[in-house]
C-alpha positions in Angstrom: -101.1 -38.1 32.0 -100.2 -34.8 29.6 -98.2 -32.4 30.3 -99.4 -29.0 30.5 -98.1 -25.9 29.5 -98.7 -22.5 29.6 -100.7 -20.0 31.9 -102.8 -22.9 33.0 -100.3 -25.1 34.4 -100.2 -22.1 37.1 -103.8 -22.2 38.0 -105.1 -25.3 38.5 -104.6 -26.4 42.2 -102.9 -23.4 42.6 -105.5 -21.0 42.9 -107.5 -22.9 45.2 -104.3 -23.8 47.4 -103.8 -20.4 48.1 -107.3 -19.5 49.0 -107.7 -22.8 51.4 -104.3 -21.4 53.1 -105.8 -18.1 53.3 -108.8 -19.6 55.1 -107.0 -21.4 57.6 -103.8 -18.4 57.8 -107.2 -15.8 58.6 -107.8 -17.8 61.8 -104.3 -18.5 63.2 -104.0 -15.6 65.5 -107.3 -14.8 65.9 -107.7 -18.7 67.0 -104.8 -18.3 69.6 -106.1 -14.8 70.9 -110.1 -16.1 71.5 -109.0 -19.8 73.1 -106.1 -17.4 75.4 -108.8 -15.0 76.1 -111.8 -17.7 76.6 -109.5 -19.8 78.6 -108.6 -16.7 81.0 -112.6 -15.6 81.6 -114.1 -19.1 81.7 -112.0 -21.6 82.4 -110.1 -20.3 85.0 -112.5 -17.8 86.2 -110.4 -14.5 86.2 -111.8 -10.9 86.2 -112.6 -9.8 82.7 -110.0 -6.9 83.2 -107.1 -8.7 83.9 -108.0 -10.8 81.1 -107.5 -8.3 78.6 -103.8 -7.2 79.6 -103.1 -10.5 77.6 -104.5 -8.5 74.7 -103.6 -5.0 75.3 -100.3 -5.3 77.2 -98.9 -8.7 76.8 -95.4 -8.2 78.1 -96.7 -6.5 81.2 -95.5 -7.9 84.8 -99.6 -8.2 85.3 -100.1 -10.1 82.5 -97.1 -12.3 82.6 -98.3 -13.6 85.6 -102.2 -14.4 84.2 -99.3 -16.0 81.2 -98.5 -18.7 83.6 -102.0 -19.8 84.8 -103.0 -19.8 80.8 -100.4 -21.1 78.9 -100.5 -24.4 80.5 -104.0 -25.2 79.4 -103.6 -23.5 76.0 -100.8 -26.2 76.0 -102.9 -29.0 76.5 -105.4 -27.8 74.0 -102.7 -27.1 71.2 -101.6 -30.6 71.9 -105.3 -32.0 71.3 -106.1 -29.7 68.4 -103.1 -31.0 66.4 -104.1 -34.9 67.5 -107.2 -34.5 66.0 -106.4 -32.2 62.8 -103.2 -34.8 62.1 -103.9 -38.7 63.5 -106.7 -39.4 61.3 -105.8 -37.8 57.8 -102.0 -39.4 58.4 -103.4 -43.0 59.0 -105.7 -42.3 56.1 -103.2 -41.1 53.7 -101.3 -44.5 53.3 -104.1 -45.6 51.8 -105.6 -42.8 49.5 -101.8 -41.9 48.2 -102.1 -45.2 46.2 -106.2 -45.1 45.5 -105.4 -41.7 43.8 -102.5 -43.3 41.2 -106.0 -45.5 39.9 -109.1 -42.6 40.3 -107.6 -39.3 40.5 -106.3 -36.9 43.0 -109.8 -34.6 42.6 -111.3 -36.4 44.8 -108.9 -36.0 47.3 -109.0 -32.4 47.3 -112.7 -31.9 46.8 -113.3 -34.1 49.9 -110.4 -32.0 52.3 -111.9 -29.0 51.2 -115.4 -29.9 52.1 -114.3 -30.9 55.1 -112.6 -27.5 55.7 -116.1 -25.5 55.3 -118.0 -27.2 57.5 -115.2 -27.0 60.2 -115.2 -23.2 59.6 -118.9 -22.9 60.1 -118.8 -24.5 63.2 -116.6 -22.4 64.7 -118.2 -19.6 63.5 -121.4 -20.7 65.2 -119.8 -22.0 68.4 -117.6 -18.3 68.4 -121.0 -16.4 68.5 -121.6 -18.2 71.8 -120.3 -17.3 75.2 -118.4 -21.6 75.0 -115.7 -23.5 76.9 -112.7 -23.3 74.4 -112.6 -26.8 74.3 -115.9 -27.1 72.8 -114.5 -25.7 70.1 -112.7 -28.8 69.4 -115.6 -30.5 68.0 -115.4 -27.7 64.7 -111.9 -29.6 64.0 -113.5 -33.5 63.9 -114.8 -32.9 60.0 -111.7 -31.4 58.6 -110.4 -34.8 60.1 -112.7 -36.7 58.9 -112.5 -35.4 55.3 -108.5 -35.7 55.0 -107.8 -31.8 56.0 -104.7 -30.6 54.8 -103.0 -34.0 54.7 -105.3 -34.8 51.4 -104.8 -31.5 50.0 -101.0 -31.6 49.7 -100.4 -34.6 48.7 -103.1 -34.7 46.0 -101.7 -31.4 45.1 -98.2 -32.3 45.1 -98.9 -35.4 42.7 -101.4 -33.2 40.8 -98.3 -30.8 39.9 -96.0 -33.9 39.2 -98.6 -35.0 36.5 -98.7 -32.2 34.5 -95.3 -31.1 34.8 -92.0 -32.7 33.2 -88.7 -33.1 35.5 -87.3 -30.2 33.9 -89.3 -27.5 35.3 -91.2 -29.8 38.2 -89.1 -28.1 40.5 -90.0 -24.3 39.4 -94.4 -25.2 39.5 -93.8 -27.0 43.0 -91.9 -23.9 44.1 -94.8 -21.9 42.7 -97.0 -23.9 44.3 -95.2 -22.9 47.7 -95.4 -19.3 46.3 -99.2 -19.0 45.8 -99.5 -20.9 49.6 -97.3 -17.4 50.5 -99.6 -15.5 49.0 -102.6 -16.9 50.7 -101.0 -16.5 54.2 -99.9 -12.7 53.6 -104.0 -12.5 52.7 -104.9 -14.5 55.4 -102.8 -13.0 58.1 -103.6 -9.4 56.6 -107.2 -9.5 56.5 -107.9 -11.3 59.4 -107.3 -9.0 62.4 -108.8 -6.4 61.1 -112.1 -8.1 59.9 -112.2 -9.8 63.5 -111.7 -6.0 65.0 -114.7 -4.5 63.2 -117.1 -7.1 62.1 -116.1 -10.0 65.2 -114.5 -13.7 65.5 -117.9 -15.5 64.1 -117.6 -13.0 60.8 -114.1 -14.7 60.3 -114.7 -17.6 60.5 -117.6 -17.5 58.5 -115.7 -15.7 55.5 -113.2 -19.1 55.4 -115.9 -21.1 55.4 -117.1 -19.3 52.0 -113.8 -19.2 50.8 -112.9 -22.8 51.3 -116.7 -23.3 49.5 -115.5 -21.3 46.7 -112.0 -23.1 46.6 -114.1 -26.7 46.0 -116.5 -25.1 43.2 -113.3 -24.3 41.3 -112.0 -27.8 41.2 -115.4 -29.5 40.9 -116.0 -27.2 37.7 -112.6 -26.1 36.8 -109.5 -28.6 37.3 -109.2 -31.1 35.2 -108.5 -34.7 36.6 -104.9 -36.2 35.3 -105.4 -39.6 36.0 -107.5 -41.7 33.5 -109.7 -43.7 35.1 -110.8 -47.0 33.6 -113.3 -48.3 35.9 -116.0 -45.9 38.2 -115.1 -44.5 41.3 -115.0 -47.5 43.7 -115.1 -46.1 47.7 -115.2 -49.3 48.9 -112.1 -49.8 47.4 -110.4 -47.2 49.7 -109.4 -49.2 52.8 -108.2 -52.2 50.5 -105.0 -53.7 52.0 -103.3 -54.1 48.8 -103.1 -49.8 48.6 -100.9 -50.2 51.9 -98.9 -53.4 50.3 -98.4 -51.4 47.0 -97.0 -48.8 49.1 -94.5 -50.6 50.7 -93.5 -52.2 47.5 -92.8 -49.2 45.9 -90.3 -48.6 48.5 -88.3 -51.8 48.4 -84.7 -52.2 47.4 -84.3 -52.5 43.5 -81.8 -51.8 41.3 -81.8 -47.8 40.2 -84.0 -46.8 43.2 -82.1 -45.7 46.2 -84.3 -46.4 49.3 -81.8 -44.4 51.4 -81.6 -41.5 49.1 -85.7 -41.6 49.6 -85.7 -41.7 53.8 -83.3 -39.3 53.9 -84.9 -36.8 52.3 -88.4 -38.4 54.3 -86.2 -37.3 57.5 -85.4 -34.4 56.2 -89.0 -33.1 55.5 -89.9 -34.3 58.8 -87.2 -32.3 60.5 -88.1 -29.6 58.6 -91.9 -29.2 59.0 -90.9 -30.0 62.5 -89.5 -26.6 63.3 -91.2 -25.0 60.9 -94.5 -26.2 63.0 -92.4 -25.6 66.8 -92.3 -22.3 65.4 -96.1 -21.5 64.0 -97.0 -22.8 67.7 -95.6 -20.6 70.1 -94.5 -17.5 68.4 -97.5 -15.6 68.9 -97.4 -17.0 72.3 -93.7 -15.8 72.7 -94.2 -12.5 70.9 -97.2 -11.3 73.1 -95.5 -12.1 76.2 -91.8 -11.0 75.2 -92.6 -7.7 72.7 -96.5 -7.0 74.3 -97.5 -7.9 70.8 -101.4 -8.2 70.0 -102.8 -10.0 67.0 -102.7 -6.8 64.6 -99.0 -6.4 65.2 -98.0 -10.1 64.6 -100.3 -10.1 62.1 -97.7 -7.5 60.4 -95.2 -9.8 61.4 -96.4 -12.4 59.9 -97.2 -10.3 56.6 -93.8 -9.4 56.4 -92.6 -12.8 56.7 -94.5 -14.2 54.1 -93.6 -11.7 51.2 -89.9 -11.9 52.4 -90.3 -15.6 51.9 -92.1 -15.5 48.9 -89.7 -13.3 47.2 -86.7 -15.3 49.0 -87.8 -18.1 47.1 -88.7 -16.7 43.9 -85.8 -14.8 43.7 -83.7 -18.0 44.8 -84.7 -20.6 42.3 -83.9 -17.9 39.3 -80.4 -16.6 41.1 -79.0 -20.4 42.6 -80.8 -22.4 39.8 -81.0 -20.7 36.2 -78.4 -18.5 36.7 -75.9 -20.3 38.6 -76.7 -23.4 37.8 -76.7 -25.2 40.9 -78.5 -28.6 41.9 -81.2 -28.7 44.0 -79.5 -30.0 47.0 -76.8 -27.8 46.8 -79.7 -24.7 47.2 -81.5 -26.7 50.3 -77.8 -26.2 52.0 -77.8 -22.8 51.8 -81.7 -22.8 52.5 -81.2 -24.0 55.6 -77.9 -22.3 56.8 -80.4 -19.0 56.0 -83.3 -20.7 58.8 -80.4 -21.6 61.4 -79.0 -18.1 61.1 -82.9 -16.9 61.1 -83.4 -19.1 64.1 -80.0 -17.8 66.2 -81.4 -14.4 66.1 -84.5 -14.8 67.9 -83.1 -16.9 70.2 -81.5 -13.8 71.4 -84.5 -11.3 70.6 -85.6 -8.7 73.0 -86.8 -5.7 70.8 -89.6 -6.3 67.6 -86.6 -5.3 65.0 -84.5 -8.2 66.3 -87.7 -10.7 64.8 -87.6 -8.1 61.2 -84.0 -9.2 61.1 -84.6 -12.7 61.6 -87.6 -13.2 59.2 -85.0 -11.0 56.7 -82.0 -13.4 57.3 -84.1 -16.7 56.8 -86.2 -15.6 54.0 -84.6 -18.0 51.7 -85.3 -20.6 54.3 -88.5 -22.0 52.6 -87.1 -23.1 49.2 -86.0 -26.5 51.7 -89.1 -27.8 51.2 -90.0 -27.5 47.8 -86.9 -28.5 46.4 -86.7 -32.0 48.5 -89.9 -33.0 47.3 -88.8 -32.2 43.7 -85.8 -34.3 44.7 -88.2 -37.1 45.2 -90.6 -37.1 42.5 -87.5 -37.4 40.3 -86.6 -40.5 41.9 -89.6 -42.3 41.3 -92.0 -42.4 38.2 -95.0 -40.9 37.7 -97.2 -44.6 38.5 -95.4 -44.3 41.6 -95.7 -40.6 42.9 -98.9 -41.0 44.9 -97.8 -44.2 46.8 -94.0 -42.3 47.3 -96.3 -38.9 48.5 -98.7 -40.6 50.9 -95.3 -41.4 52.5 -93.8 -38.1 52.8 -96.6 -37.0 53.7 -97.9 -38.7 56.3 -94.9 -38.1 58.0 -95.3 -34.6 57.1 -98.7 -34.6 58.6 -97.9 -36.5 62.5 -95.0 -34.3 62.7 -97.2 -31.4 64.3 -98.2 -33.5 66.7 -94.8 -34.0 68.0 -93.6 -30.3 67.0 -96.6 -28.8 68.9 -95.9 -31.4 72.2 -91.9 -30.3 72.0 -92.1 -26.5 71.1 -94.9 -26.0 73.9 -93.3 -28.2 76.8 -90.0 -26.0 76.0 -92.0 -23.1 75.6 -93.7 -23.4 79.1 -91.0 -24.7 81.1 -89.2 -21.7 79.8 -91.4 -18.7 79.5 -90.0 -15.1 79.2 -88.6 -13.4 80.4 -86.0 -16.1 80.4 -83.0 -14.6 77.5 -81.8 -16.6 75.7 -85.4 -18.2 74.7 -84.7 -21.7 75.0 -87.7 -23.0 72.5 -85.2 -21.7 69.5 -82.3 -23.2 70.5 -84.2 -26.5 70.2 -85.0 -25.0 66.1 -81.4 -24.4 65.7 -80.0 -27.6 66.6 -82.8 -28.8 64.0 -80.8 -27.0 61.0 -77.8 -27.6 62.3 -78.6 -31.7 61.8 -80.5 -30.5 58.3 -77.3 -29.0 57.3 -75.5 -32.5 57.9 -78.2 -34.3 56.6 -78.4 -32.3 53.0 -74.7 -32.6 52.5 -75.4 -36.7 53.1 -78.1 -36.6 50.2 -75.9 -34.4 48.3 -72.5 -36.5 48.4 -75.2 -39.9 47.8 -76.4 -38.1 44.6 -73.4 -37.7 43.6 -72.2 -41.2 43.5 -75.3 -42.8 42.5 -75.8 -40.0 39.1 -76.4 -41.9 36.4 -78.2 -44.9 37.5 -81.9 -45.6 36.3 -84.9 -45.8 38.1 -86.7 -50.0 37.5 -90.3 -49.8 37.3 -92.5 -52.4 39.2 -93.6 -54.5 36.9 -97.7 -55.6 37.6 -96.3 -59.1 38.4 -93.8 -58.1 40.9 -96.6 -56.5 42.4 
């Protein structure tokens, strides 16, 4: 595996990361608006009228009664949406993480991001048509199928390991994170208005061409970092030694701390755990606290992005190359910015209350990146797919119970309830992350210096 260096260590699964996210980021609202609106006029049979105060006057004493008839089954169908997006790629990716250290993590993403345009088509087939929501579940069976977004980060993440050195792993993964920004300021951006003028099936139709467009770039474009020796064997895939090599890259040896690892496993799951509570129910809680509609959280969330792109930009070259601090010591005061982010809309009752929060936390996303960097120096580079099909696999269930947590909270307590109990849940989240990164921080301390065994082929 060469390193790579240069302007072209910066496009290779970047480019077609950001323009999968921007894909998905184009439907979020727009997704959350039809299924609220479908489930209003369909499922529970309400005049068409009424109906559209969710739309056009959210916060409304009108619509905040229609809230509590549709909420609950919007509930029910976040909570299936996520099962089938997340169970299958996270069983799946205990055993591809390992197949991908032998034949290469292009396959991986080429198969997620097949999976991704035929998903989109459907929906943009089954949104032309007067449909149950819940038919619309059936759109979200192939991106399973194919691996969705499980396969895509962590062949991604291990793509970016190859070709980078531990020096500056940590600056390309943040990068990485940065072009995913990107694609959700796009996404988010574009999205409302093209469903205003041109309709929900022409959305979903353009991610389908752009997740098309994504895979012809890596078919033609990326090159593969693992040397294969042998042909690609499929069959190969569900082979039980992939799961036993995984484990056995996690057992107890000397220079490899195990603890160090699930700590900062726990740490990621925590994380994406609120980061997920908070991607479910915000336009939720923003149209029925502020009277939002999906153009003005789509500013929101445009705003939000670029404040967290340039948070974490800006906080790599500031805490890292200027400073000089470690990595841990950054996620610290990444996540004291999310708690303080999180505080503040806990107690929101005007739309500059959530610009101040998004402002407060915008360093909040260099958490991520930097843990994962912590990780891949921990392990070496034979062992970085079976260590990342770990991660994440957690990283991929977690929505599952994010989504079940956030929207219980969230419709047990719905506004005009003050303070919003759902983000008092994400702040006792931080509060643990705060502990926790000080644990991995004092355990890096007293472990420096140690070297990291490889498994030899006979231990394996």
């Amino acid at each position: 595996m060469a390193i790579v260096t240069g302007w072209k260590s910066y496009v290779t699964v970047q480019l077609p990361a950001m323009m999968v996210i921007c894909a998905i980021s184009m439907l979020g609202a727009i997704m959350t608006e039809l299924v609220l609106y479908r489930t209003c006029t369909i499922v529970l049979n309400i005049n068409e009228t009424e109906c559209l105060l969710l739309k056009n006057n959210g916060s409304s004493s009108e619509a905040l009664k229609i809230n509590e008839l549709v909420q609950p089954v919007i509930y029910k169908f976040n909570i299936f949406r996520s099962m089938i997006e997340n169970l299958l790629p996270t069983i799946l990716s205990f055993f591809v993480g390992p197949w991908s250290d032998t034949y290469g993590r292009k396959p991986l993403i080429i198969t997620s991001l097949l999976g991704y345009t035929l998903g989109f088509f459907l929906l943009s087939l089954m949104s032309s048509w007067q449909l149950n929501p819940w038919y619309f579940l059936f759109a979200y069976i192939p991106i399973a199928c194919f691996g969705g977004l499980s396969f895509f980060l962590l062949a991604s993440f291990s793509y970016i390991t190859d070709i980078t050195s531990k020096e500056n792993r940590t600056w390309h993964l943040t990068c990485l994170d940065v072009y995913i920004l990107f694609g959700l300021v796009i996404g988010i951006f574009i999205g409302p208005f093209m469903c205003k003028y041109f309709g929900y099936a022409f959305v979903f139709g353009i991610a389908a061409v752009l997740s098309f467009l994504a895979n012809l770039f890596v078919i033609f474009l990326v090159p593969e970092t693992i040397q294969r020796t042998s042909s690609i064997n499929l069959s190969s895939l569900f082979d039980k030694k992939h799961v036993l090599s995984l484990i056995n890259a996690c057992r107890r040896r000397n220079g490899f701390d195990r603890f160090l690892v699930l700590c900062c496993s726990l740490y990621i799951l925590l994380y994406v755990t609120a980061v997920e509570g908070d991607m479910t129910i915000i336009f939720l809680f923003t149209n029925a606290r502020l009277g939002w509609d999906s153009t003005q959280y789509s500013y929101y969330m445009m705003t939000n992005v670029i404040l967290g792109g340039i948070g974490s930009l800006s906080g790599i070259k500031i805490f890292s190359s200027l400073l000089g601090c470690s990595d841990i010591v950054i996620v610290i005061f990444a996540t004291c910015s999310s708690l303080i982010g999180a505080i503040i809309k806990s107690f929101a009752w005007l739309p500059w209350h959530m610009f101040l929060s998004i402002t407060i936390s915008m360093f909040g996303g260099l958490g991520g990146p930097l843990i994962r960097s912590t990780v891949s120096k921990l392990v070496p580079s034979t062992d970085t797919g079976k260590i990342f099909s770990l991660i994440t696999s957690i990283q991929m269930i977690t929505p599952i119970f994010a989504c079940g947590l956030y929207s219980t909270i969230y419709t047990k307590y719905l506004p005009p309830i003050y303070p919003s109990p759902v983000w008092l849940i994400s702040c006792a989240l931080f509060i643990f992350l705060i502990i926790l990164s000080i644990l991995i921080h004092v355990r890096i301390l007293r472990t420096s210096g140690q070297q990291y065994i490889e498994i030899s082929q006979e231990s394996e």
